[in-house]
C-alpha positions as CSV (number, residue, x, y, z in Angstrom):
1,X,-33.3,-30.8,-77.3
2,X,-30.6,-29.1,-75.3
3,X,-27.9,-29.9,-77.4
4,X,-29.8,-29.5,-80.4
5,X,-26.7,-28.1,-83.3
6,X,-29.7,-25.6,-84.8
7,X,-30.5,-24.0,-81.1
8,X,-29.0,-20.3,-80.3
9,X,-27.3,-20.6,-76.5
10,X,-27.5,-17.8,-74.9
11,X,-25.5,-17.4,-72.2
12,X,-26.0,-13.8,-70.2
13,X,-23.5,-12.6,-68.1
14,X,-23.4,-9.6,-65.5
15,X,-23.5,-8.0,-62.0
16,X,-26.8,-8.5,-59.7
17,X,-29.6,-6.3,-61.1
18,X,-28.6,-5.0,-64.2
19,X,-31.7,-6.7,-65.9
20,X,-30.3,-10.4,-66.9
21,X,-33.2,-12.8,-66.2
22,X,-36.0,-9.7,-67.3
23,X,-34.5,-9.7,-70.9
24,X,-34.2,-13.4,-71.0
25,X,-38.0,-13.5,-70.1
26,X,-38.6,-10.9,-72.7
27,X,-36.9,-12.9,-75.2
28,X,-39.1,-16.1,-75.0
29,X,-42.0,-14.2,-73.8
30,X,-42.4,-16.5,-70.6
31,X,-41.8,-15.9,-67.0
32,X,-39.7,-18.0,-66.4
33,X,-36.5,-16.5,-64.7
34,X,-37.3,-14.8,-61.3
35,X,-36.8,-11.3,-61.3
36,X,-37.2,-7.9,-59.5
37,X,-36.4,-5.6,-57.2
38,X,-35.0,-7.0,-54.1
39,X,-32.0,-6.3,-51.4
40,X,-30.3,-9.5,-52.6
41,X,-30.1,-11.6,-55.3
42,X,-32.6,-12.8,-57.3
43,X,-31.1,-15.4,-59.4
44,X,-30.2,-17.7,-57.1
45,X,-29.2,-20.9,-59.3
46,X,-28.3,-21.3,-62.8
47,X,-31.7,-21.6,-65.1
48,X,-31.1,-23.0,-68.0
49,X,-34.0,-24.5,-70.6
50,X,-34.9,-24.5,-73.9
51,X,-37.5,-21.9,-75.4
52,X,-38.5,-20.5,-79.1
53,X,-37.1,-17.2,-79.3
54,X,-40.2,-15.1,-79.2
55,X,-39.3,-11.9,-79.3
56,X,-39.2,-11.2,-82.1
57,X,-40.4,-14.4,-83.7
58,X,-37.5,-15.7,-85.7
59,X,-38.7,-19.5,-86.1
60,X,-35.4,-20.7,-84.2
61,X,-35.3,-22.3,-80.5
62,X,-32.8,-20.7,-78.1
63,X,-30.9,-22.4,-75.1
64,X,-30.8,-20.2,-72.6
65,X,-28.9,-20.3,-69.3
66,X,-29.0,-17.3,-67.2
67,X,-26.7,-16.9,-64.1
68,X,-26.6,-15.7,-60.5
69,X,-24.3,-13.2,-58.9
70,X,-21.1,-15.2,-59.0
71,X,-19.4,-13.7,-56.2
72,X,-22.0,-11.9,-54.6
73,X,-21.4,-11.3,-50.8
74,X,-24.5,-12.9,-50.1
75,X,-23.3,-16.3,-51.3
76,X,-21.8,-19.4,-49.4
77,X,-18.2,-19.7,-51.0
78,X,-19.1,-23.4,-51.7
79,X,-22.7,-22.7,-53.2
80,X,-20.7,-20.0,-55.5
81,X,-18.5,-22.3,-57.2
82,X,-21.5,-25.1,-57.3
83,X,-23.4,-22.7,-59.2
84,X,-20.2,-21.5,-61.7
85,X,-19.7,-25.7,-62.4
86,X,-23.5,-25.6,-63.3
87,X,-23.0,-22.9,-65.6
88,X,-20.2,-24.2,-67.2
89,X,-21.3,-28.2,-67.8
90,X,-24.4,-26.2,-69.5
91,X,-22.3,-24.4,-71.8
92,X,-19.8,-27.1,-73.0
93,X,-21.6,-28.2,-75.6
94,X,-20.8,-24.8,-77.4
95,X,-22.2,-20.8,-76.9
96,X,-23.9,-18.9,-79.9
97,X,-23.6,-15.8,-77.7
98,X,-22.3,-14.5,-74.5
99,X,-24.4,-11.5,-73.8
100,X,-22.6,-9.0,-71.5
101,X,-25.6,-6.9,-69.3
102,X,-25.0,-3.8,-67.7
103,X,-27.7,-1.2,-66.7
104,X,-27.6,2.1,-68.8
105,X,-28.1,3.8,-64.9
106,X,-25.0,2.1,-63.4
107,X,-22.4,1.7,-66.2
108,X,-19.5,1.6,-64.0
109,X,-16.7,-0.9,-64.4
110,X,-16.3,-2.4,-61.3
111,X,-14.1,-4.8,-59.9
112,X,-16.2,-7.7,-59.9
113,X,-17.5,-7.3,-63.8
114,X,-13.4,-6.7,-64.7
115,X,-12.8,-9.8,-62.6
116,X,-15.5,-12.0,-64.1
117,X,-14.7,-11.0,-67.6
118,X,-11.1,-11.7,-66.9
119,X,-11.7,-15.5,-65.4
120,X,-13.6,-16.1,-68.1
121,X,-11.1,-15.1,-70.7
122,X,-8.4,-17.2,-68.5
123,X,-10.8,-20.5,-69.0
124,X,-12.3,-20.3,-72.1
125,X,-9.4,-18.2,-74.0
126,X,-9.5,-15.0,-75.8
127,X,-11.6,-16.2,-78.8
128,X,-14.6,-16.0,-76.3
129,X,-14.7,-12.5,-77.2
130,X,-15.6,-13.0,-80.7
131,X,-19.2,-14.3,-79.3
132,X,-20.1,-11.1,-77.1
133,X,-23.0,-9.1,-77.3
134,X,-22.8,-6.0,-75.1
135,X,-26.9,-4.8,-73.8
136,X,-27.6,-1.9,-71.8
137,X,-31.0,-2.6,-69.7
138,X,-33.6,0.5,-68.8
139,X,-33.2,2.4,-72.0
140,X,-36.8,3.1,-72.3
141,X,-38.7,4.6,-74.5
142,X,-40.3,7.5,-72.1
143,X,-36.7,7.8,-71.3
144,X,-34.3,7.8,-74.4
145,X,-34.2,11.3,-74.9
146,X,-32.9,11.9,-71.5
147,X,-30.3,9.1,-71.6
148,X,-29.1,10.1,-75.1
149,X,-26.3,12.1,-73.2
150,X,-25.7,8.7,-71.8
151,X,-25.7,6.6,-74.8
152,X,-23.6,9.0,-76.7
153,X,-20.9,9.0,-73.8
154,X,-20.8,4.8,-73.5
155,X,-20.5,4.6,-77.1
156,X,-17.8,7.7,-77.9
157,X,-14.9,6.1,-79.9
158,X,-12.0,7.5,-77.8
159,X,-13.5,7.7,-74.1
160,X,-16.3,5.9,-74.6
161,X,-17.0,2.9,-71.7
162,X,-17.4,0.2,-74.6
163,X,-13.7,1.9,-75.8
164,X,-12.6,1.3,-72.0
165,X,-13.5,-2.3,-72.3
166,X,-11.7,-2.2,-75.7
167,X,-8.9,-1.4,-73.8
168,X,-9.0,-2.9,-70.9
169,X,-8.7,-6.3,-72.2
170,X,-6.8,-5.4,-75.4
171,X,-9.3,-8.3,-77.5
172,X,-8.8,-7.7,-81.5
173,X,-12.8,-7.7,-81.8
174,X,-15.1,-4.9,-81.3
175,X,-18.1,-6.8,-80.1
176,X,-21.9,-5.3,-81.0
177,X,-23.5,-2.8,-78.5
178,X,-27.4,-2.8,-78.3
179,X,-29.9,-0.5,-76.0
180,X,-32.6,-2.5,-74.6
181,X,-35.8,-1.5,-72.9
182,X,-37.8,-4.6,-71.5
183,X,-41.3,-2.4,-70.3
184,X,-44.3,-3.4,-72.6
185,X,-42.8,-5.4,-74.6
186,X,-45.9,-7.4,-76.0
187,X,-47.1,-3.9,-76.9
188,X,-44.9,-1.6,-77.6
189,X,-43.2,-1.3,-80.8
190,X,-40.1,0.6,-79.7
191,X,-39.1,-2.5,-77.1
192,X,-39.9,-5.0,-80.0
193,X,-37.3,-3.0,-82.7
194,X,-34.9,-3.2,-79.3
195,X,-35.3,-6.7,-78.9
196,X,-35.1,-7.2,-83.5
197,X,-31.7,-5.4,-82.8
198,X,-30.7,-7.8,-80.1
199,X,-31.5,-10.9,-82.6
200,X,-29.8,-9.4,-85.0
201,X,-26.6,-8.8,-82.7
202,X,-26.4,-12.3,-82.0
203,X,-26.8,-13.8,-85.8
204,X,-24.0,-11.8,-86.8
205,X,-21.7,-12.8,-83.9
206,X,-22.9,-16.3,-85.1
207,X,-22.4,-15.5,-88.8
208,X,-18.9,-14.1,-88.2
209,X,-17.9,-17.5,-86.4
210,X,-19.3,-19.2,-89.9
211,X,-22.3,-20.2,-87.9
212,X,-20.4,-22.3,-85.9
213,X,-20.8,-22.1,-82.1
214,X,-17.9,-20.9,-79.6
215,X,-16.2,-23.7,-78.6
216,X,-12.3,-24.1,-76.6
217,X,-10.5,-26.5,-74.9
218,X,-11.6,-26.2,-71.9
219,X,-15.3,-27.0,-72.7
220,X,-13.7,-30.1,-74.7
221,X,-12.1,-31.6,-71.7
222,X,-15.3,-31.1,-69.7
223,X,-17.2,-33.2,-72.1
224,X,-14.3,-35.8,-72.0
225,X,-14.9,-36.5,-68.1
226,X,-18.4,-36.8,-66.5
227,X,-19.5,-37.6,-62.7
228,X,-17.4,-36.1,-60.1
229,X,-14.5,-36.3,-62.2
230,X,-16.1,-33.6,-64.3
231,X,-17.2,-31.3,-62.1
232,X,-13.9,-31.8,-59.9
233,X,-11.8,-30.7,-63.2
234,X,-14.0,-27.6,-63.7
235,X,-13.4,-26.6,-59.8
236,X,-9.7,-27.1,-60.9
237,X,-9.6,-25.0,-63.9
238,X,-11.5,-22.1,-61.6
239,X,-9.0,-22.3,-59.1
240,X,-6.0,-22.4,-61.5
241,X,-7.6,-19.6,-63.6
242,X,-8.1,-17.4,-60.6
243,X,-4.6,-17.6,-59.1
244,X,-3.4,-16.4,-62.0
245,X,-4.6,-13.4,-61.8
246,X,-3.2,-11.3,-59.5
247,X,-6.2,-8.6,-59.3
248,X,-8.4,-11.2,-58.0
249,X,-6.7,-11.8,-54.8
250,X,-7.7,-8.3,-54.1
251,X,-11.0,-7.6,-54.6
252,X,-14.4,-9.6,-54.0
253,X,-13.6,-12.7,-56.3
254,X,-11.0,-13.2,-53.4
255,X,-13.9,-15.6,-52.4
256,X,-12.9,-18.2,-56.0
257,X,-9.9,-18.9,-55.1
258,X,-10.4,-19.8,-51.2
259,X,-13.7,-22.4,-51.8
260,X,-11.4,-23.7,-54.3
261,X,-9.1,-24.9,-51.7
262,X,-12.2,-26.0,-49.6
263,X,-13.5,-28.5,-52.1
């Protein structure tokens, strides 16, 4: 059952093409999420079922809803917030885990991953960061001795990108990093400890919240309204989130806040 108190929800979060529906299909050993190379996105609608969490096998279902490219170019402004009023009636029920993806070959913070993380801090409040998991993608075995340089530089203390984020945000919580390869993974014991590592991540994100799943306000008033009603208060609560901040107005999530006034 979806809401099932005993599932892990998973929730993964990320630019286009930094690996989010290949690790979910990694996890429960199913392809399910499309994925690929491609010039656009491939995620083009919010997936979101329930699976046993196969990799490793753990004996514990997981609800897992992946996402598309909120605010990718190639998106209708009205199809974007559809999709972000999807995601967010699927996670109102409470979030074990919201699993930040970036690609260990593309580790820039750009404008529309500080924008995204920013919107959804304005929504759902700062405790959200308490349930992050941050995953680097491509860290594969053939190459980890080569990204080592890498891994060392995102995870350095001071200077470190995981530091920047830190930063950035100023959140009180310094949320678990994990380095994921998703080639081979039926066979090869070096993506399998990865994906133990990644389990293990998000237990203790759920065992520092007492086992209780992230919950806020505004996922409390969403289950207080249904119909249109509900989906016209989350469209609200985007648009009131995105006004207020200012950065967005500038950059590529410009798109929020004009469908907003469409619908």
């Amino acid at each position: 059952m979806i809401n099932d108190a005993n599932n892990i929800v998973l929730a993964v979060l990320g630019a286009v093409g930094n690996g989010k529906s290949s690790t979910l299909n990694s996890i429960i050993q199913e392809p399910l999420f499309q994925s690929g190379r491609a010039v656009g996105p491939i995620t083009q609608r919010i997936g979101s079922c329930v699976r046993h969490w196969r990799l490793p096998e753990v004996g514990r279902t997981v609800h897992i809803v992946d996402t598309p490219g909120m605010c990718d170019s190639t998106y209708k402004d009205v199809e974007n917030v559809h999709h972000m009023v999807d995601f967010f009636k699927s996670l109102s029920h409470g979030v074990s885990a919201f699993m930040l993806v970036f690609n260990i070959h593309n580790t820039r913070l750009d404008e529309y991953t500080k924008n995204m993380l920013r919107l959804f801090e304005r929504l759902l409040g700062p405790q959200f960061w308490k349930h992050v998991v941050i995953v680097f993608t491509h860290v594969d075995e053939d190459q980890r001795s080569y990204l080592e340089d890498n891994i060392d530089a995102l995870t350095d203390p001071e200077e470190g990108f995981v530091t920047v984020i830190h930063q950035w945000f100023q959140f009180p919580y310094q949320p678990p990093v994990i380095f994921l390869s998703n080639r081979d993974t039926r066979y090869s014991q070096y993506a399998r400890d990865c994906f133990m590592e990644l389990y293990e991540a998000v237990v203790a994100v759920e065992n520092g919240a007492r086992r209780e799943k992230f919950t806020c306000t505004f996922f409390q008033e969403v289950n207080n309204r249904t119909g249109i009603v509900q989906d016209n208060f989350i469209v609200q609560s985007i648009r009131s989130a995105a006004a207020a901040i200012p950065q967005m107005v500038q950059s590529g999530s410009k798109a929020v806040v004009n469908v907003c006034n469409i619908m």
